[in-house]
mmCIF file of the N, C-alpha and C atoms, coordinates in Angstrom:
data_MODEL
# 
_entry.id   MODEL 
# 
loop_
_atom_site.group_PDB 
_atom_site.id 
_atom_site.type_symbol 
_atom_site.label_atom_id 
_atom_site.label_alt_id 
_atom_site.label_comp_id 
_atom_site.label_asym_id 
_atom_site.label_entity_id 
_atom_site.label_seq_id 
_atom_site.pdbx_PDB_ins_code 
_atom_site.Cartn_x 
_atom_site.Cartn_y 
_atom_site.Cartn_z 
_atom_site.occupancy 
_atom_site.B_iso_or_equiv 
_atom_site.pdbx_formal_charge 
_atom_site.auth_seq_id 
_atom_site.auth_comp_id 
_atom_site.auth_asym_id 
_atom_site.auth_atom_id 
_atom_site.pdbx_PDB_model_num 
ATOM 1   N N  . UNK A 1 1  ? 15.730  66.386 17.557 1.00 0.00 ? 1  UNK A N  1 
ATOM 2   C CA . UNK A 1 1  ? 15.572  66.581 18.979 1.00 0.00 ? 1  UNK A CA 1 
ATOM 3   C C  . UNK A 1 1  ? 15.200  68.028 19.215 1.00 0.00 ? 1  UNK A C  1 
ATOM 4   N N  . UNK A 1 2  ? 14.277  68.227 20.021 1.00 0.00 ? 2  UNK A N  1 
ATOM 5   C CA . UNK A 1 2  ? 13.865  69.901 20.351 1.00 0.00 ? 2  UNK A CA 1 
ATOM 6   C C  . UNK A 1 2  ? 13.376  69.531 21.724 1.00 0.00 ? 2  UNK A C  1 
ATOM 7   N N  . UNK A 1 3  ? 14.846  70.766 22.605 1.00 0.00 ? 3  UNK A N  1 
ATOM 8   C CA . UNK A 1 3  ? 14.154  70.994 23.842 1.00 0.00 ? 3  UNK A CA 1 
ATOM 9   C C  . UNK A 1 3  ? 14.012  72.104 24.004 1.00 0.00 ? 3  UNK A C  1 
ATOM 10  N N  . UNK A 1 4  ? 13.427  72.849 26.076 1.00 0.00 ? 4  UNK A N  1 
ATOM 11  C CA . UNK A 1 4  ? 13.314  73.381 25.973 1.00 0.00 ? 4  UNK A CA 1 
ATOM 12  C C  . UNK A 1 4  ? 12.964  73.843 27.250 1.00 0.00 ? 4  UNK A C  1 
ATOM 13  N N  . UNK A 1 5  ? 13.592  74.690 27.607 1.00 0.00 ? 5  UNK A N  1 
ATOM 14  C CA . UNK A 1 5  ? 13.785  75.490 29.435 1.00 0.00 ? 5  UNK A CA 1 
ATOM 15  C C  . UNK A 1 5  ? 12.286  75.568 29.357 1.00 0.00 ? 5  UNK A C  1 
ATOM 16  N N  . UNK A 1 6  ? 11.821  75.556 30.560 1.00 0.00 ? 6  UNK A N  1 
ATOM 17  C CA . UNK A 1 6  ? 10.860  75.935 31.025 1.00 0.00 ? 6  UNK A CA 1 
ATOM 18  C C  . UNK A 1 6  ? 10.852  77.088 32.294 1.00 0.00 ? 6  UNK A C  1 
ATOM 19  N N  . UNK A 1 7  ? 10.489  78.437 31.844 1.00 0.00 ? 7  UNK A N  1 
ATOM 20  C CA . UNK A 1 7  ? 10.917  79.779 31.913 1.00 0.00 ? 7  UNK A CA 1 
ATOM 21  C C  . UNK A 1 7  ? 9.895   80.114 33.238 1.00 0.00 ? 7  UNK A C  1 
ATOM 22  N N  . UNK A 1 8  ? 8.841   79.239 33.310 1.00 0.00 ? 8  UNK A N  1 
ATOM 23  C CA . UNK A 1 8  ? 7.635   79.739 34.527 1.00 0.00 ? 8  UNK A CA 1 
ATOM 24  C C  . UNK A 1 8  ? 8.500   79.545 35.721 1.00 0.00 ? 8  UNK A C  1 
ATOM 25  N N  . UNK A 1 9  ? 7.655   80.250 36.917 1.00 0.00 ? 9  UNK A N  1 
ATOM 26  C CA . UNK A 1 9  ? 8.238   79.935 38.418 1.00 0.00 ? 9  UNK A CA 1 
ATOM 27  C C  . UNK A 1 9  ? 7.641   78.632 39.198 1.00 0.00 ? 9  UNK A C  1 
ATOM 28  N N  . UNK A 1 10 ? 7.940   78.033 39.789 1.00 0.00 ? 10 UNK A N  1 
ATOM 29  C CA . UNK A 1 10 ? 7.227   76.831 40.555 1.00 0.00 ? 10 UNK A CA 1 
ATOM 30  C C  . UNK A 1 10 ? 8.578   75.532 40.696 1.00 0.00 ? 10 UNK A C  1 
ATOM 31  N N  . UNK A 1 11 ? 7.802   74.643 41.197 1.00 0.00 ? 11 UNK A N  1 
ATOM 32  C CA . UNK A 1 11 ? 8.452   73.183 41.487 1.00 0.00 ? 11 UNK A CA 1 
ATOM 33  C C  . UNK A 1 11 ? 7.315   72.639 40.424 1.00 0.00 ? 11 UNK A C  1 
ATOM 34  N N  . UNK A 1 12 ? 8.474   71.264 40.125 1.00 0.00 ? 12 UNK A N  1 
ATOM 35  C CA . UNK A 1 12 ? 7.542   70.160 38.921 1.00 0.00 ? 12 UNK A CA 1 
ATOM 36  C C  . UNK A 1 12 ? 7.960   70.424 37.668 1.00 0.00 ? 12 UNK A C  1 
ATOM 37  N N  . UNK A 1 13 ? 6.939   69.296 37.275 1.00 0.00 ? 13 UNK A N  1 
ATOM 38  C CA . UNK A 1 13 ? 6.757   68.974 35.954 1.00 0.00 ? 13 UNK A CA 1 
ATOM 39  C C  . UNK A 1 13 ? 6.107   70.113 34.908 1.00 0.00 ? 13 UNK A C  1 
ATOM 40  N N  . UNK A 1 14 ? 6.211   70.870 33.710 1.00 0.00 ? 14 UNK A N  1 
ATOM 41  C CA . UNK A 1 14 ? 5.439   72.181 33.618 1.00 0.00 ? 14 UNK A CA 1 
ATOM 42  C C  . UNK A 1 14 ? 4.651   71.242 32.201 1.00 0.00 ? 14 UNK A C  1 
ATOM 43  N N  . UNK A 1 15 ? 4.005   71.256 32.757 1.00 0.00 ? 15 UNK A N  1 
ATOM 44  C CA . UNK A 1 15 ? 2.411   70.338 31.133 1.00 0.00 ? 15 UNK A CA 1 
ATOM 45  C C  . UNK A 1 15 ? 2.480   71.415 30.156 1.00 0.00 ? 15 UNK A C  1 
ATOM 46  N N  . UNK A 1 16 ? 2.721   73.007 30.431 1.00 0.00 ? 16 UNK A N  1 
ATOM 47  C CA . UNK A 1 16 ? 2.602   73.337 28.982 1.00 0.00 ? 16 UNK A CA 1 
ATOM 48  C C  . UNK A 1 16 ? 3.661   73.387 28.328 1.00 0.00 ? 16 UNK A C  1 
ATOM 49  N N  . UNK A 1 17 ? 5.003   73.508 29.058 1.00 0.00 ? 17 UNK A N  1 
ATOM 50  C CA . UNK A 1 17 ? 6.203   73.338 28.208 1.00 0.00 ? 17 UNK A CA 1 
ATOM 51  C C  . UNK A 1 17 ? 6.119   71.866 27.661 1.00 0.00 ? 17 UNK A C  1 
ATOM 52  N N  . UNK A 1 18 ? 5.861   71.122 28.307 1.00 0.00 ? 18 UNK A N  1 
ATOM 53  C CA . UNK A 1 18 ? 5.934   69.627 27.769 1.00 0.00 ? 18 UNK A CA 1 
ATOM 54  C C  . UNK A 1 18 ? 5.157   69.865 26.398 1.00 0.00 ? 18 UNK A C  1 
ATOM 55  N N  . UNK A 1 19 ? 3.969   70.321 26.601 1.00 0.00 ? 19 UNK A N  1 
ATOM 56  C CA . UNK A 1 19 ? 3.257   70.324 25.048 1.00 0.00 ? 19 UNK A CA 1 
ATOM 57  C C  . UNK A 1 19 ? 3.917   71.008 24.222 1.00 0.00 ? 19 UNK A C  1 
ATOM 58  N N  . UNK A 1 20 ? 3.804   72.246 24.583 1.00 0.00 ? 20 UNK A N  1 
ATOM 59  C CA . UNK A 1 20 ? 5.235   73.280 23.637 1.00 0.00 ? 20 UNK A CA 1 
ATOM 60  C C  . UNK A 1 20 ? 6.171   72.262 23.092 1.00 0.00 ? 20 UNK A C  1 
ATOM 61  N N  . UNK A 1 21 ? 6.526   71.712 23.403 1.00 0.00 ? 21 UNK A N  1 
ATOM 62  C CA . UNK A 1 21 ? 7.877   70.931 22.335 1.00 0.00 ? 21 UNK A CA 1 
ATOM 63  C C  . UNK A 1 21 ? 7.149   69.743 21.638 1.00 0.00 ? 21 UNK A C  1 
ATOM 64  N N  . UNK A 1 22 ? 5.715   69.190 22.349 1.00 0.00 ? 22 UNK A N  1 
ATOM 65  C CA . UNK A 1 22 ? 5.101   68.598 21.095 1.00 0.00 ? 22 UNK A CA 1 
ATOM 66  C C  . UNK A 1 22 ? 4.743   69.264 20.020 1.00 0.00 ? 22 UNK A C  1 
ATOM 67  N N  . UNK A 1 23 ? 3.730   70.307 20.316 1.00 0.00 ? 23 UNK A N  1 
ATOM 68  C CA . UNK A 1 23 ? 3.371   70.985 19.253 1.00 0.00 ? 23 UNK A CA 1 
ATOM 69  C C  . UNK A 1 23 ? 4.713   71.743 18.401 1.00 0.00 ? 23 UNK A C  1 
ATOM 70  N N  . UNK A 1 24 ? 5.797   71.922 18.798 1.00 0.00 ? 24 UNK A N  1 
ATOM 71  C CA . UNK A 1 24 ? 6.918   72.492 17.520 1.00 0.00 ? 24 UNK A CA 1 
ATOM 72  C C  . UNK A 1 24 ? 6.765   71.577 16.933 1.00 0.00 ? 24 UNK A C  1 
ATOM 73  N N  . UNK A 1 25 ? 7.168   70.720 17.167 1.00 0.00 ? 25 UNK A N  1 
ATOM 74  C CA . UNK A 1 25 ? 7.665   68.355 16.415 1.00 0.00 ? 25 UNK A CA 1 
ATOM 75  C C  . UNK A 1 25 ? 6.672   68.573 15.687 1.00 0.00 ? 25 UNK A C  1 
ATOM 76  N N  . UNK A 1 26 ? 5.467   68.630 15.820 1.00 0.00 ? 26 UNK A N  1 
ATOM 77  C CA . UNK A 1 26 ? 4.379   68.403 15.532 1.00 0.00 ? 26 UNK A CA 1 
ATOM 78  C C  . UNK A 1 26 ? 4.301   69.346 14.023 1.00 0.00 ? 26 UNK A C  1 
ATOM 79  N N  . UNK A 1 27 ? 4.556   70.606 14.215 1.00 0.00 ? 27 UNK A N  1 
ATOM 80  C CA . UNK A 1 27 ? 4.378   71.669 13.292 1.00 0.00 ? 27 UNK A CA 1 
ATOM 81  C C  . UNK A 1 27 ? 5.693   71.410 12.292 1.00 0.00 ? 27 UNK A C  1 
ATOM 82  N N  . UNK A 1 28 ? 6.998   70.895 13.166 1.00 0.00 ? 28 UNK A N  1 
ATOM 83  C CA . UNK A 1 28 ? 8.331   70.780 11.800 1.00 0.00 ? 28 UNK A CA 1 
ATOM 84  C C  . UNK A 1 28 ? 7.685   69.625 11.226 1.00 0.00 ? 28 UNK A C  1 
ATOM 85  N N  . UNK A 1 29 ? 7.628   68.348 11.348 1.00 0.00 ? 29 UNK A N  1 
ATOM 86  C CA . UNK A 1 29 ? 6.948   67.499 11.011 1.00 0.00 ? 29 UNK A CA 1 
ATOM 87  C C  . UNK A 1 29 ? 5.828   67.451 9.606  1.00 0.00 ? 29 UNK A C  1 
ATOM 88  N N  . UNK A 1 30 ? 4.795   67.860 10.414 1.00 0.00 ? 30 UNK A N  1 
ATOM 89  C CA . UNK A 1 30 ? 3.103   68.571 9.237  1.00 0.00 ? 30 UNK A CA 1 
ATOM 90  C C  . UNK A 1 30 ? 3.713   69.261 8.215  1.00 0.00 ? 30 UNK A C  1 
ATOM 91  N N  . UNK A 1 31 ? 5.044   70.156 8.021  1.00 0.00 ? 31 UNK A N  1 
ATOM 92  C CA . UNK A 1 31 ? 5.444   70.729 7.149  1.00 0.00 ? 31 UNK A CA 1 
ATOM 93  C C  . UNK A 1 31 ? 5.929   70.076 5.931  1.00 0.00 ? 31 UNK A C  1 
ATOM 94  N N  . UNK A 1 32 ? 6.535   68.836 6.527  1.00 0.00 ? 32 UNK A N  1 
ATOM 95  C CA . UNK A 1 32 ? 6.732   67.944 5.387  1.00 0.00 ? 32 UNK A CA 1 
ATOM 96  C C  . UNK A 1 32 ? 6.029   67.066 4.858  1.00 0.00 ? 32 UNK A C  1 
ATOM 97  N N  . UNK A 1 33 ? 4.717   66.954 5.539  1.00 0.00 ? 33 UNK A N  1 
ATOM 98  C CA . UNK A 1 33 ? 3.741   66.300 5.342  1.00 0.00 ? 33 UNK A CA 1 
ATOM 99  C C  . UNK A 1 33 ? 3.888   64.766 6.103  1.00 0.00 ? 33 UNK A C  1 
ATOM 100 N N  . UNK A 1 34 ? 4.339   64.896 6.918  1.00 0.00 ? 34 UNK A N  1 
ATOM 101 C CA . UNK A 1 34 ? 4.879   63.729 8.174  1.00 0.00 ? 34 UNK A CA 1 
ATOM 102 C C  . UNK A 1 34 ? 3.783   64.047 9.122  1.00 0.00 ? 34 UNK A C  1 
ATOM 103 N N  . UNK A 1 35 ? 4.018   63.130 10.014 1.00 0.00 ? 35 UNK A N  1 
ATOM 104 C CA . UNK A 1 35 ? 3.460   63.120 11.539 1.00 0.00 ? 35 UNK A CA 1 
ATOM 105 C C  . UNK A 1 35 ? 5.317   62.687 12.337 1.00 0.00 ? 35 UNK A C  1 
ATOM 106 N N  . UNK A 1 36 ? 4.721   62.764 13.630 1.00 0.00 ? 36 UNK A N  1 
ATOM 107 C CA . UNK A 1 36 ? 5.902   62.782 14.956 1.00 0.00 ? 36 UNK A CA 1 
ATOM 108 C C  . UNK A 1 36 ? 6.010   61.058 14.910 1.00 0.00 ? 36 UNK A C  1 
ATOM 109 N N  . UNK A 1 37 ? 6.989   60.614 14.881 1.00 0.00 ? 37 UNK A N  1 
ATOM 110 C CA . UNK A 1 37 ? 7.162   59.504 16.042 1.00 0.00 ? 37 UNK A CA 1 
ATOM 111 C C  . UNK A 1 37 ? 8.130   59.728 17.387 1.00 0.00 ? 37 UNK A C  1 
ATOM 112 N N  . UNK A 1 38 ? 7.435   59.913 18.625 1.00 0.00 ? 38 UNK A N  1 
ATOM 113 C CA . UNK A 1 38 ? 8.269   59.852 19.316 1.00 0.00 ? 38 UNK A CA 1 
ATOM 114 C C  . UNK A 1 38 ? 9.311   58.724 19.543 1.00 0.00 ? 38 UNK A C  1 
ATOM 115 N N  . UNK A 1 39 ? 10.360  59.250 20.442 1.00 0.00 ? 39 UNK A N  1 
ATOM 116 C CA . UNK A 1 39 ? 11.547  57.930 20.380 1.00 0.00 ? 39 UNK A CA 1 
ATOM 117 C C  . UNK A 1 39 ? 12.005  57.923 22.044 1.00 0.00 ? 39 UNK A C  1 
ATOM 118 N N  . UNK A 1 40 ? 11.954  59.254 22.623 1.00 0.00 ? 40 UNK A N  1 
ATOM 119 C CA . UNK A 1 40 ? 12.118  59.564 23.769 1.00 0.00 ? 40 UNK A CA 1 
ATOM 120 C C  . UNK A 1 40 ? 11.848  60.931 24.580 1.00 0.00 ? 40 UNK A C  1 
ATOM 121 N N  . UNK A 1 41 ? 11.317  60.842 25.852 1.00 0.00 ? 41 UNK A N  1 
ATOM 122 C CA . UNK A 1 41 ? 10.987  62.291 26.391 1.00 0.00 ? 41 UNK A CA 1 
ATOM 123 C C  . UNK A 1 41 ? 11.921  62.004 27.582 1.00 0.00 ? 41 UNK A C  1 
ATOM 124 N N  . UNK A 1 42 ? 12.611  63.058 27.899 1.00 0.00 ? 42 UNK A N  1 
ATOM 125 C CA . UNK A 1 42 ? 12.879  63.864 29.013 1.00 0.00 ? 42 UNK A CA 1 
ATOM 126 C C  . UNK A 1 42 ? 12.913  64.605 29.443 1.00 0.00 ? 42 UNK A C  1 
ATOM 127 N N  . UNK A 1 43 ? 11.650  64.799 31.041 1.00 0.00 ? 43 UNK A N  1 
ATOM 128 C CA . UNK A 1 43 ? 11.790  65.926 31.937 1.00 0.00 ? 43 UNK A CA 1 
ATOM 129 C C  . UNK A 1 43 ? 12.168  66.073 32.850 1.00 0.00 ? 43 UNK A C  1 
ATOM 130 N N  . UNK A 1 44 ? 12.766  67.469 33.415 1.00 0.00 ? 44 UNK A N  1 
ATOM 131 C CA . UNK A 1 44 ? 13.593  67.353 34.172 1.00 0.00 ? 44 UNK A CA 1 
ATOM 132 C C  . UNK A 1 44 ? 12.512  68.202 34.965 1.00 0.00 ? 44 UNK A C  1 
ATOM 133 N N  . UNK A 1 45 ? 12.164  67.993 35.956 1.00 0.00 ? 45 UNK A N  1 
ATOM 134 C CA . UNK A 1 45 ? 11.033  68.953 37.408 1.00 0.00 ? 45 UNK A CA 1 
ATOM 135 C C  . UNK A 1 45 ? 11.970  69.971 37.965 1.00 0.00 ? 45 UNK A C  1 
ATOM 136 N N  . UNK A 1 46 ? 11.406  71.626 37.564 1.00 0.00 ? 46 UNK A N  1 
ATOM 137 C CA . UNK A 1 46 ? 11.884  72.327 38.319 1.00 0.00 ? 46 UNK A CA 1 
ATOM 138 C C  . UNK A 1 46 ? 12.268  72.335 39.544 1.00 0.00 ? 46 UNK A C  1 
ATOM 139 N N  . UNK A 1 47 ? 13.498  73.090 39.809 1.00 0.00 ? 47 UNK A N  1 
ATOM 140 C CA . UNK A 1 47 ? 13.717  72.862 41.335 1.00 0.00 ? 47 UNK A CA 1 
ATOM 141 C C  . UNK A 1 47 ? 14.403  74.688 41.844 1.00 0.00 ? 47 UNK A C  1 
ATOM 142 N N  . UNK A 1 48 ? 14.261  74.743 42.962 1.00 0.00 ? 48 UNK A N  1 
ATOM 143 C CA . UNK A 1 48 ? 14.793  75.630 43.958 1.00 0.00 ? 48 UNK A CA 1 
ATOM 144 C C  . UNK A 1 48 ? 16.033  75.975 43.266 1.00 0.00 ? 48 UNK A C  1 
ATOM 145 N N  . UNK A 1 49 ? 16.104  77.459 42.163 1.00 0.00 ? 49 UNK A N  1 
ATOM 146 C CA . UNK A 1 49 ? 17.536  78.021 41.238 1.00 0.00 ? 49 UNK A CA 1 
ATOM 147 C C  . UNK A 1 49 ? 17.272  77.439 40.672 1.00 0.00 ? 49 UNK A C  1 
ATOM 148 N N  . UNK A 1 50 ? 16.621  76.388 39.911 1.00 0.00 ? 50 UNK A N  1 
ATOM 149 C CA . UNK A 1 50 ? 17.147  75.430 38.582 1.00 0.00 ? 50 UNK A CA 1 
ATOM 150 C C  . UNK A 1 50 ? 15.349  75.267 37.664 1.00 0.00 ? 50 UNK A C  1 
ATOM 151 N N  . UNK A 1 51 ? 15.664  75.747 36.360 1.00 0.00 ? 51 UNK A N  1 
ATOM 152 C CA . UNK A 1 51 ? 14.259  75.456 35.561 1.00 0.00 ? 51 UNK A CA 1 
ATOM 153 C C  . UNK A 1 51 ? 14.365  74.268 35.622 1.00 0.00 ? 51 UNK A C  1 
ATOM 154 N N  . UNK A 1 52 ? 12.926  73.913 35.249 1.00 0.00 ? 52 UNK A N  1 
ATOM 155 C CA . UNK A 1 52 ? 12.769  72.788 34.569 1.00 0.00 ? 52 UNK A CA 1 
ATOM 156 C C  . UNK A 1 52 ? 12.848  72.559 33.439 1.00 0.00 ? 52 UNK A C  1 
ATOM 157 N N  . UNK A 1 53 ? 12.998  71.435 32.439 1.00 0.00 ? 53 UNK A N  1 
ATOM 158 C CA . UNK A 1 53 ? 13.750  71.942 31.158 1.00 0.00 ? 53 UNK A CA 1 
ATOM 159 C C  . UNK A 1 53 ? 12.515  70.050 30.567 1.00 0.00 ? 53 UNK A C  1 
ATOM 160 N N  . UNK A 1 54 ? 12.596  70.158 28.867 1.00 0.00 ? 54 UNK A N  1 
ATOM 161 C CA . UNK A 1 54 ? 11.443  68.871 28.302 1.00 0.00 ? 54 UNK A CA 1 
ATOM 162 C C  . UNK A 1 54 ? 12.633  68.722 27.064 1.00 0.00 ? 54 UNK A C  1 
ATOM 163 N N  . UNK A 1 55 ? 13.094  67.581 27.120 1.00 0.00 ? 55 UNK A N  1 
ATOM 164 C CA . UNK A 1 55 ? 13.973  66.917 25.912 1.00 0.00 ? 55 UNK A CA 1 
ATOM 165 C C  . UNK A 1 55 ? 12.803  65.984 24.925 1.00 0.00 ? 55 UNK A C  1 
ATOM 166 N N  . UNK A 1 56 ? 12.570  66.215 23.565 1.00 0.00 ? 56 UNK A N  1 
ATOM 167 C CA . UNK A 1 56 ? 12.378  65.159 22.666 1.00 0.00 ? 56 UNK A CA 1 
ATOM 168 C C  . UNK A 1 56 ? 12.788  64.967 21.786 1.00 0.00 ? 56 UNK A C  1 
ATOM 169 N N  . UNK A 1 57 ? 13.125  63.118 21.654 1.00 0.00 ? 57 UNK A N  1 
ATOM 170 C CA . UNK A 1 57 ? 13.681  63.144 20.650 1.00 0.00 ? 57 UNK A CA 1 
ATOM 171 C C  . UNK A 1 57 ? 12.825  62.399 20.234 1.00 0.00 ? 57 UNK A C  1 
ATOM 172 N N  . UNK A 1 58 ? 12.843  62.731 18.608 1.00 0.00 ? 58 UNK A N  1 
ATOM 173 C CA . UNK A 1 58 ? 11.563  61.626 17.599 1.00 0.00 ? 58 UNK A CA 1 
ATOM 174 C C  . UNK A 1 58 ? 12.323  62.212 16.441 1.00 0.00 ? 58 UNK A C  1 
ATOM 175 N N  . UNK A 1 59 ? 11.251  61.440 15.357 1.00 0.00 ? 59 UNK A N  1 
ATOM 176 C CA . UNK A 1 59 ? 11.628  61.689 13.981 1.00 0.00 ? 59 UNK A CA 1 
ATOM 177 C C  . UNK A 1 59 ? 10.173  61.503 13.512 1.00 0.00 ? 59 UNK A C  1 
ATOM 178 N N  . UNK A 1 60 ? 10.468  62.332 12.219 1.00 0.00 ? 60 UNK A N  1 
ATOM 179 C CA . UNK A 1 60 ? 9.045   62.559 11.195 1.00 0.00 ? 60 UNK A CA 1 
ATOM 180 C C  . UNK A 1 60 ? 8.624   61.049 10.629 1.00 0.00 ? 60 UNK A C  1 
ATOM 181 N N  . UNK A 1 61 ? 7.598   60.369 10.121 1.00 0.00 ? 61 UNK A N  1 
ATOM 182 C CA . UNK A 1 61 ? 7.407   59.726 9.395  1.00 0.00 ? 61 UNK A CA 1 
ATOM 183 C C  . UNK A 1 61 ? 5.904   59.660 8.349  1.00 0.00 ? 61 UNK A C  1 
ATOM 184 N N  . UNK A 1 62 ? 6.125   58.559 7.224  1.00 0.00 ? 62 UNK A N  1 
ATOM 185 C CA . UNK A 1 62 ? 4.960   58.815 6.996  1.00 0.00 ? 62 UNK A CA 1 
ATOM 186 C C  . UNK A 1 62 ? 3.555   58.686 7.847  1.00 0.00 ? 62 UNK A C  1 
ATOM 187 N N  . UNK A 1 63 ? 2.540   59.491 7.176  1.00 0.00 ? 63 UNK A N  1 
ATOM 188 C CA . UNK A 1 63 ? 1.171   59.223 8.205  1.00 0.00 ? 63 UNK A CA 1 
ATOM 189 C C  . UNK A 1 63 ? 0.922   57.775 8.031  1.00 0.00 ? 63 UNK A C  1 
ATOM 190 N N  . UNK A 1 64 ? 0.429   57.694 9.184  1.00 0.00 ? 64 UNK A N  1 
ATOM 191 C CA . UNK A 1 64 ? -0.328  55.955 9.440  1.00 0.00 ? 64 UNK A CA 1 
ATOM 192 C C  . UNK A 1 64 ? -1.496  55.987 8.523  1.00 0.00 ? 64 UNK A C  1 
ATOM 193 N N  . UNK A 1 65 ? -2.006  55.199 7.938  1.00 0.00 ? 65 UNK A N  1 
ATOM 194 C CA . UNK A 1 65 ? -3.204  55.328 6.839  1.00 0.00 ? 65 UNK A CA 1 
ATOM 195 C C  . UNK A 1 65 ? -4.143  54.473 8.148  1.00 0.00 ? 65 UNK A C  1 
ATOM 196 N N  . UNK A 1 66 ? -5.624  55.236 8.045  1.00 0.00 ? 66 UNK A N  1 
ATOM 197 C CA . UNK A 1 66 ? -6.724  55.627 8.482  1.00 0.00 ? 66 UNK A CA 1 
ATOM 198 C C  . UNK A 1 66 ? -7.366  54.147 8.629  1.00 0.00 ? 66 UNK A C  1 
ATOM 199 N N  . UNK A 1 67 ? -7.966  53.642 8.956  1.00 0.00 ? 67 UNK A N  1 
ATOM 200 C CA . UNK A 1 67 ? -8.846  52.381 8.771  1.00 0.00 ? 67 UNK A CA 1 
ATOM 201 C C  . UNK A 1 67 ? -9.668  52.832 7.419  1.00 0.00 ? 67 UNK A C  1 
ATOM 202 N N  . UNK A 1 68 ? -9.902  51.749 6.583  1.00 0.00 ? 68 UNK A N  1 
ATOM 203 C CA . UNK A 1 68 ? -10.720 51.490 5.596  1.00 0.00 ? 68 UNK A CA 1 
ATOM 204 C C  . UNK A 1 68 ? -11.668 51.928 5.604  1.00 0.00 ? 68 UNK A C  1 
ATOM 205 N N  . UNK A 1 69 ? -12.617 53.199 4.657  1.00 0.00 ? 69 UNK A N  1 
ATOM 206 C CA . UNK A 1 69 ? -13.951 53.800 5.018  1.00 0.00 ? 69 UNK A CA 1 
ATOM 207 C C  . UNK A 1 69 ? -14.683 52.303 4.387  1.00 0.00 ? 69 UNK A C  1 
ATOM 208 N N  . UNK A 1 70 ? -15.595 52.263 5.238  1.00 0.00 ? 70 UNK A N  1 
ATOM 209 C CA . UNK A 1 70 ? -17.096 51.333 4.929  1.00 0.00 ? 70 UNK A CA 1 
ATOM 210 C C  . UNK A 1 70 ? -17.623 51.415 3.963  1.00 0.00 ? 70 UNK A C  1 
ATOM 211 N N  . UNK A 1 71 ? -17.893 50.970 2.622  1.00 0.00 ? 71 UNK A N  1 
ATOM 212 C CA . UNK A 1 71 ? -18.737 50.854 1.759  1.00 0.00 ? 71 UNK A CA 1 
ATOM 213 C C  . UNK A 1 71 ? -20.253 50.455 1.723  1.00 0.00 ? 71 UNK A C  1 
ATOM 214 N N  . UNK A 1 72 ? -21.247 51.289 2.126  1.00 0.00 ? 72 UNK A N  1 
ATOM 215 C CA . UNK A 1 72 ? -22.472 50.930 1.988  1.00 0.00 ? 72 UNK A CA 1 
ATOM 216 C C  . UNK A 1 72 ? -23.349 50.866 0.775  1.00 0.00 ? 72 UNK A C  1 
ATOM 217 N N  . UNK A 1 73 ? -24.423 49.239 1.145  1.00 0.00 ? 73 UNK A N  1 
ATOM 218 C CA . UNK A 1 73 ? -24.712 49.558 -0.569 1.00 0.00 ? 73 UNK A CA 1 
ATOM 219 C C  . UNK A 1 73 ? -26.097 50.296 -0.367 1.00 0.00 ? 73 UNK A C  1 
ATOM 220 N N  . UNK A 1 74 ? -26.554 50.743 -1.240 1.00 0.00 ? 74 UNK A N  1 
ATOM 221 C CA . UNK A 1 74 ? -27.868 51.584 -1.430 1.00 0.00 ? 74 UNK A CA 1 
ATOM 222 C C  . UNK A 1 74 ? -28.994 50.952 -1.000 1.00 0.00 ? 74 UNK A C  1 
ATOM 223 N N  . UNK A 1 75 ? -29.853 51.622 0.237  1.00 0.00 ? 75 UNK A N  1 
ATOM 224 C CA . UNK A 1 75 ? -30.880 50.536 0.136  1.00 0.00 ? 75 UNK A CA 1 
ATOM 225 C C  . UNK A 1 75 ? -32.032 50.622 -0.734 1.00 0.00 ? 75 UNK A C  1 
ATOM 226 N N  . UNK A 1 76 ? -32.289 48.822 -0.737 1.00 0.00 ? 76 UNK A N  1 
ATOM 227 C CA . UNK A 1 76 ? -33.359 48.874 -2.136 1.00 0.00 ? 76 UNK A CA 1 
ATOM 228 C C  . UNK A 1 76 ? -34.574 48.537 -1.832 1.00 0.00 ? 76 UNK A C  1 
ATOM 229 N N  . UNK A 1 77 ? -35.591 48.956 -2.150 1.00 0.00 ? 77 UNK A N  1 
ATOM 230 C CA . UNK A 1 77 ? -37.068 48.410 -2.124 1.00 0.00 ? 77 UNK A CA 1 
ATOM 231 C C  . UNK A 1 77 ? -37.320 47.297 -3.272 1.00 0.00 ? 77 UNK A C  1 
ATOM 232 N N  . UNK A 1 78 ? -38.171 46.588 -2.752 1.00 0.00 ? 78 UNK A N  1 
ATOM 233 C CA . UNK A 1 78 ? -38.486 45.463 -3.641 1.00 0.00 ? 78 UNK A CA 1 
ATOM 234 C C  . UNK A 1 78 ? -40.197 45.816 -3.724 1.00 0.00 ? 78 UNK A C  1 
# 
């Protein structure tokens, strides 16, 4: 789980803190040679005295394998 105050001034939802805690997941994750699965987000929308704050929880797993590359055969003249 990695959250994480969101330190700007305003009301709402803040999109770059939200990414900020993808991209950490994202980076602890790639380190082990994982990708993210998320499991759950929570944001909380700044308010009047109070940050806004982005909860996730996920876990690493292996990468999803890619679709099958295409095998083309050589073209031939006759």
């Amino acid at each position: 789980m990695i959250g994480k105050k969101d330190g700007t001034p305003g009301l709402g939802v803040s999109l770059s803190n939200k990414a900020d805690v993808y991209h950490e997941a994202d980076d602890f994750c790639n380190a082990k040679g994982l990708e993210v699965l998320t499991l759950k987000v929570t944001t909380t929308p700044a308010r009047l005295a109070q940050l806004g704050s982005t909860e996730l929880d996920f876990k690493c797993v292996a990468p999803r394998k890619t679709a099958a590359s295409v095998q083309k055969e050589p073209d031939q003249r006759n």
